[in-house]
C-alpha positions as CSV (number, residue, x, y, z in Angstrom):
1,X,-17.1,-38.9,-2.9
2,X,-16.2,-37.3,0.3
3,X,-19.8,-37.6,1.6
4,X,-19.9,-40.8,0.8
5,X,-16.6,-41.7,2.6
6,X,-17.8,-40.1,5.6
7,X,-20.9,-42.8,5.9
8,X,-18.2,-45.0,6.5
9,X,-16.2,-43.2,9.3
10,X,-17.6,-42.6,12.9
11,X,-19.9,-39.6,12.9
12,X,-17.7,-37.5,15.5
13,X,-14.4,-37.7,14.2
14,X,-14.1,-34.4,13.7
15,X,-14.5,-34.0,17.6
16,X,-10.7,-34.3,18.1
17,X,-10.1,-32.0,20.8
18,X,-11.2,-32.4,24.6
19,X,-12.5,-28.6,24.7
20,X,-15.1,-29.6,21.6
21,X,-18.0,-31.9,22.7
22,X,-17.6,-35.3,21.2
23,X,-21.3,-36.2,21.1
24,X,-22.1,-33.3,18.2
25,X,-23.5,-35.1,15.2
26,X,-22.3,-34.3,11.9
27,X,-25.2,-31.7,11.1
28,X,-24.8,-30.0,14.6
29,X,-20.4,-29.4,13.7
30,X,-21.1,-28.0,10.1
31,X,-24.2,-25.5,11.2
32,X,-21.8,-24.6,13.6
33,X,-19.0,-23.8,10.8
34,X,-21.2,-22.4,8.8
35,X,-22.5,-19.9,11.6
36,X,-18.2,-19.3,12.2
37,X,-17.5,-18.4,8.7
38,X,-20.2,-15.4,8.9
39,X,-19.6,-14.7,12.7
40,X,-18.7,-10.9,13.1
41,X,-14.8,-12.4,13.7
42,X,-14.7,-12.5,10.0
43,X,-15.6,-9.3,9.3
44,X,-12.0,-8.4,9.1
45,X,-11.2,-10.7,6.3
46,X,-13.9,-10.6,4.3
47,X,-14.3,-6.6,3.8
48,X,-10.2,-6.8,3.0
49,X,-10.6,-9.7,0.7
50,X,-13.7,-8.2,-1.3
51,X,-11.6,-4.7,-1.4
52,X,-9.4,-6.9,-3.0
53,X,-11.7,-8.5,-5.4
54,X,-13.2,-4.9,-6.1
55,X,-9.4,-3.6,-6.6
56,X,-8.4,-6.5,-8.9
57,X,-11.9,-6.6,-10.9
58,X,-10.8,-3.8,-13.1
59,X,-8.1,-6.4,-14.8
60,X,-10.1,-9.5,-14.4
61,X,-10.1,-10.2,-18.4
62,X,-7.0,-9.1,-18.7
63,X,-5.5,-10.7,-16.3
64,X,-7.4,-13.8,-17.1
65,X,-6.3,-13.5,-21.0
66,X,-2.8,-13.1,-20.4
67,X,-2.5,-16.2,-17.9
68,X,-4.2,-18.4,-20.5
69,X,-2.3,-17.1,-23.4
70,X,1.2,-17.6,-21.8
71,X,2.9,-20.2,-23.7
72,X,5.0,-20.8,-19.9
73,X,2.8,-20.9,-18.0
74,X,0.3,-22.9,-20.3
75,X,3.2,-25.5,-20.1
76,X,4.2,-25.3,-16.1
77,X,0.9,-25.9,-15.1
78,X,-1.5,-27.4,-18.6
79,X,-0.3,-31.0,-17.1
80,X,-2.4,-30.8,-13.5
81,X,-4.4,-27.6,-13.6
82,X,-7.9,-29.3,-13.6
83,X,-6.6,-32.1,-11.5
84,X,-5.2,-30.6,-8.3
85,X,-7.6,-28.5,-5.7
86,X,-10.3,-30.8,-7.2
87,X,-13.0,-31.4,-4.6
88,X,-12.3,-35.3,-4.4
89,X,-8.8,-35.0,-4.5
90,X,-8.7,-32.5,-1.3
91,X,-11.1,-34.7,0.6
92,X,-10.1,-38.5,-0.3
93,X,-6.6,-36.9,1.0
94,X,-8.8,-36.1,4.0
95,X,-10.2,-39.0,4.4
96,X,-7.0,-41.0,4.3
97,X,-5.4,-38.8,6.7
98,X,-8.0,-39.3,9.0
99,X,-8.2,-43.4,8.6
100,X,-4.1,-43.4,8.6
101,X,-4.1,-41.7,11.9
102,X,-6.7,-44.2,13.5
103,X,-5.6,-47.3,11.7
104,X,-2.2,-46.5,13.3
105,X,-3.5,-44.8,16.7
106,X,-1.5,-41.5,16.2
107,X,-4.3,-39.0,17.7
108,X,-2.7,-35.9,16.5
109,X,-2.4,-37.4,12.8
110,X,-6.1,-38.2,13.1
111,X,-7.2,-35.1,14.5
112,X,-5.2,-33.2,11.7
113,X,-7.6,-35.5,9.1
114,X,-11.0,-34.9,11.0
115,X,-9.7,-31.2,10.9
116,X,-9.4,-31.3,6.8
117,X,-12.2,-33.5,6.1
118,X,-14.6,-30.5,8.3
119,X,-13.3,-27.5,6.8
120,X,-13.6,-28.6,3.1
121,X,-17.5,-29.9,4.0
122,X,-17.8,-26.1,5.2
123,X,-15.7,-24.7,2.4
124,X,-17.5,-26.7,0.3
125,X,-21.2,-26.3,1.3
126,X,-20.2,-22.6,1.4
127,X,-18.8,-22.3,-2.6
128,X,-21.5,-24.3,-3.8
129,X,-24.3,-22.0,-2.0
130,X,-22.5,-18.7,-3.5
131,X,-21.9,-20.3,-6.9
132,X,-25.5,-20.8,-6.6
133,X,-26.4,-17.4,-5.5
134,X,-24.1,-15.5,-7.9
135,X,-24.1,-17.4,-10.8
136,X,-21.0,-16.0,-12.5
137,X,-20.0,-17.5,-15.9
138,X,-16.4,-18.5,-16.2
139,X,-13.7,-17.3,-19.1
140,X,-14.5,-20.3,-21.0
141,X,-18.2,-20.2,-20.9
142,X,-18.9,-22.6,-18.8
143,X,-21.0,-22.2,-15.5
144,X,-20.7,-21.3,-11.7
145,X,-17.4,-19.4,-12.0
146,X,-17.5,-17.1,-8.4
147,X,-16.5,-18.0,-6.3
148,X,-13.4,-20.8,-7.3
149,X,-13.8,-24.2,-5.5
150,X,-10.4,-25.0,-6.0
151,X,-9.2,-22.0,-4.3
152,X,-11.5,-22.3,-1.2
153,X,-10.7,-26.2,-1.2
154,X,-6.7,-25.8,-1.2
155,X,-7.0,-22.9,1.3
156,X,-9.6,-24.5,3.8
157,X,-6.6,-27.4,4.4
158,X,-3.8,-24.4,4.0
159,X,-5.7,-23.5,6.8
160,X,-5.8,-26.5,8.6
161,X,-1.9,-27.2,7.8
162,X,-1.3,-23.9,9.3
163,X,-3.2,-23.8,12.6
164,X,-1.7,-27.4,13.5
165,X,1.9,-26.3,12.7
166,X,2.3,-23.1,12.6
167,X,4.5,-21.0,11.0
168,X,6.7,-24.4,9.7
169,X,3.2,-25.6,8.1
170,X,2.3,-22.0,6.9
171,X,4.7,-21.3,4.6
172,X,4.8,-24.3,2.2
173,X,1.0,-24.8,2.3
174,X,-0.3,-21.5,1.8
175,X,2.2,-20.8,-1.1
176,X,1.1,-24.7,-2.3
177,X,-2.2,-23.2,-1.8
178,X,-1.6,-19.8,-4.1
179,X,0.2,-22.0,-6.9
180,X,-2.6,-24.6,-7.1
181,X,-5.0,-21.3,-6.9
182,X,-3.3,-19.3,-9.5
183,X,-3.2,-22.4,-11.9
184,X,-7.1,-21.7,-12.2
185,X,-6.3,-18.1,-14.2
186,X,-4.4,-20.1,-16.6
187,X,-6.6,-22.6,-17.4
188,X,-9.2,-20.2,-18.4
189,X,-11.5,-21.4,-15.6
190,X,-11.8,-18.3,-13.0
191,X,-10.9,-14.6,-12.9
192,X,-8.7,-13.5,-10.4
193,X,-11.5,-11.8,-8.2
194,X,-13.1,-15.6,-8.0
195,X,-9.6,-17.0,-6.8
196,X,-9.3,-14.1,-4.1
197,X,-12.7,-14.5,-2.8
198,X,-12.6,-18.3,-3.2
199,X,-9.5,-18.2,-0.9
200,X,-10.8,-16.3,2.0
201,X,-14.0,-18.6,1.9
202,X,-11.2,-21.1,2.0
203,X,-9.5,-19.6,5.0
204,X,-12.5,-18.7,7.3
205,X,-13.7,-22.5,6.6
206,X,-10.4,-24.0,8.0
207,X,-10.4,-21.8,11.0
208,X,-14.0,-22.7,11.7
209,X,-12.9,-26.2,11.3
210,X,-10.0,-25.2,14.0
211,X,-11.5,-23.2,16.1
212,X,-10.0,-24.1,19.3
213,X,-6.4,-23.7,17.8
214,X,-7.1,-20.1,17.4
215,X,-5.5,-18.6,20.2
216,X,-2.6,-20.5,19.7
217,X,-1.0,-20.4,16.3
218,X,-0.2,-17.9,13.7
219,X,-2.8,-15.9,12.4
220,X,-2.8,-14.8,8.6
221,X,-5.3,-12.3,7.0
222,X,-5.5,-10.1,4.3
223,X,-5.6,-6.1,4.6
224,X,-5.8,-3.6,2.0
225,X,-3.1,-0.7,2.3
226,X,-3.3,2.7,0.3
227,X,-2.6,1.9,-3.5
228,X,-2.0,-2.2,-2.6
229,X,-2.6,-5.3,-0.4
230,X,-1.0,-7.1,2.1
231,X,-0.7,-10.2,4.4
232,X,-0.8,-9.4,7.8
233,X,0.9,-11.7,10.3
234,X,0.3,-12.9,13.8
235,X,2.5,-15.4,16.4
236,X,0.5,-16.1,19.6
């Protein structure tokens, strides 16, 4: 749906920013991404985030078992589990962020949709080639369980949010972000180690999507400390 929306809508509306160069074509920005989310920058994230993964893989069915056996939380989140973080969802909110922001001329509010509608391509075209690759069977049986979509899809515009606004943005759309995420577990459609993998595909796809923001707003990554994990913090 989102590819299909995007035959409709100029081909560099992504190119928001005066330091990026406006005449890139859609295939040039998201080889670019791509080549962002496995630059050597994200080396940092990605070794925490699998340590991570490789920490929390010992409890992955119980983990997963407990979620979708709780009685409260099969009623607090049963009602829009499968529904929010899907992949149309995320990007026809793109989409009309974008078209609001044009059809209005507020540049920043269009720049901020180009911005989501980029990283969830990347985050997307990323998932789906892992998925792919790994071919992991979900709790319930079904296919193509690692890494989740919904986590790297509600993380990639987390991402976005939070590189546009800061720490204000941060706050309520990464923990949006970990609720939406977490919801997965309990719907018997991911292990945890999918979520915190999905999510750091998630985060390094919404910086690539922001890359000239960078040096500019807070910086969040994961880190693993003796016996535990963290989220480190940043404020340029």
């Amino acid at each position: 749906m989102l590819l299909a929306c995007l035959c409709l809508a100029p081909a560099q509306l992504w190119a928001q920013d005066p330091a990026r160069d406006g005449e890139r074509s859609l295939v040039q920005t998201i080889a670019e991404d791509l080549k962002s989310v496995a630059a050597k920058e994200s080396v940092s994230l990605l070794s925490a985030a699998t340590a991570f993964a490789l920490f929390a893989s010992s409890f992955d069915d119980n983990l997963t078992y407990s979620a979708s056996c709780s009685t409260f939380l099969k009623t607090t989140f049963e009602p829009w589990a499968r529904v929010v973080g899907q992949e149309w969802l995320l990007g026809s909110g793109a989409v009309a962020t974008y078209a609001i922001g044009r059809a209005f001329d507020r540049p920043r509010v269009a720049a901020i949709g180009g911005d989501l509608i980029e990283a969830q391509l990347v985050a997307g075209a990323s998932t789906l080639a892992i998925k792919h690759a790994v071919r992991r069977m979900r709790p319930d049986g079904e296919p193509r369980s690692f890494p989740s979509g919904h986590a790297s899809g509600t993380f990639a515009a987390a991402t976005v949010v939070q590189r546009h606004f800061g720490l204000k943005g941060a706050i309520p759309a990464y923990a949006a972000a970990t609720l939406i995420t977490g919801a997965r577990m309990q719907a018997n459609s991911h292990y945890p180690t999918d979520l915190i993998m999905g999510a750091a595909v998630g985060i390094l796809s919404g910086r690539a999507a922001t890359f000239e923001l960078g040096s500019k707003r807070l910086q969040l990554s994961p880190a693993a400390t003796p016996g535990g994990f963290a989220v480190m913090g940043t404020i340029h």
